[in-house]
C-alpha positions in Angstrom: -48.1 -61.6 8.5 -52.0 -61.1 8.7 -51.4 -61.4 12.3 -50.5 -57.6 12.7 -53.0 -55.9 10.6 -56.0 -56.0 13.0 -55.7 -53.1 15.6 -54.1 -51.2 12.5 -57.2 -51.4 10.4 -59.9 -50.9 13.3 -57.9 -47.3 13.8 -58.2 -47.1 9.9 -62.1 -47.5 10.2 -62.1 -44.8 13.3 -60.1 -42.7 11.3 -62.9 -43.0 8.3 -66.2 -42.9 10.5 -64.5 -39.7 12.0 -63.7 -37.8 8.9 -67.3 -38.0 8.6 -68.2 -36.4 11.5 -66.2 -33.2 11.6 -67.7 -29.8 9.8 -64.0 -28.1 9.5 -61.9 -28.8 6.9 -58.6 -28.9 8.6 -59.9 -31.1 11.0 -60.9 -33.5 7.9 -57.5 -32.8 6.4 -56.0 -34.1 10.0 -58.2 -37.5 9.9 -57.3 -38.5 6.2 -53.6 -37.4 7.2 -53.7 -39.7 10.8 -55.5 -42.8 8.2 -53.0 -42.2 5.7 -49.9 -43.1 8.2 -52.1 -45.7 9.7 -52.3 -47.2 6.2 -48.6 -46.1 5.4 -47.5 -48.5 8.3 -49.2 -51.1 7.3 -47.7 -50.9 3.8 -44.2 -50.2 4.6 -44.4 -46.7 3.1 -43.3 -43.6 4.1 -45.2 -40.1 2.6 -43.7 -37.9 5.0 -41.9 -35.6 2.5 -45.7 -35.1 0.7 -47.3 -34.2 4.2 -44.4 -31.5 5.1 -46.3 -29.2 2.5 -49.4 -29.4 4.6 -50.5 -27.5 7.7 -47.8 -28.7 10.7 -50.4 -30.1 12.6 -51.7 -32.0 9.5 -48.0 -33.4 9.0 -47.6 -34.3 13.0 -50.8 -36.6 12.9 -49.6 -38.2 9.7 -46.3 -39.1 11.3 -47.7 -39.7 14.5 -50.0 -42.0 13.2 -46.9 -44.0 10.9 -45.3 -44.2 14.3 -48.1 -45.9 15.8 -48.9 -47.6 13.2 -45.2 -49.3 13.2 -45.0 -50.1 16.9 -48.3 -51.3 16.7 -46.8 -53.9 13.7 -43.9 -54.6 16.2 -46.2 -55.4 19.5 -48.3 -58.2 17.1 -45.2 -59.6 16.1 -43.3 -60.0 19.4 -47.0 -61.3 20.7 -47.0 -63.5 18.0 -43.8 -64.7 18.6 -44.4 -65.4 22.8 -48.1 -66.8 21.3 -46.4 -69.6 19.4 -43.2 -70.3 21.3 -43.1 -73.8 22.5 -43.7 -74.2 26.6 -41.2 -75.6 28.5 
């Protein structure tokens, strides 16, 4: 299922170069939260009950991101699926 992973791992990268970029420390603790659901999707993991300590902003772009992240998986595989289905 390798076919999935590309748009999940180019918002991974983002997440990274942008964590690099910011001077505030919440909005570093919001990137690494938004690349850990990212990452979290693509794993079928789920660290929601370790993010509900943080900041609620922090915790809504981790689960946002594990959201996105999972109908991201879901778009690649129904395109997958149309991409190989035999023509009539």
């Amino acid at each position: 299922m390798a076919y999935h992973g590309a748009s999940i791992v180019s918002r991974i990268a983002w997440c990274q170069e942008q964590k690099e970029r910011v001077v505030l420390e919440r909005e570093r603790e919001g990137w690494t939260a938004e690349e850990a659901g990212l990452q979290d999707a693509l794993l079928n993991n789920d660290r929601s009950s370790q993010y509900r300590a943080c900041a609620p902003e922090v915790f809504d772009r981790y689960v946002t991101a594990l959201q996105d992240g999972r109908a991201l998986i879901r778009i690649a595989a129904i395109q997958h699926y149309y991409a190989s289905a035999p023509t009539n």
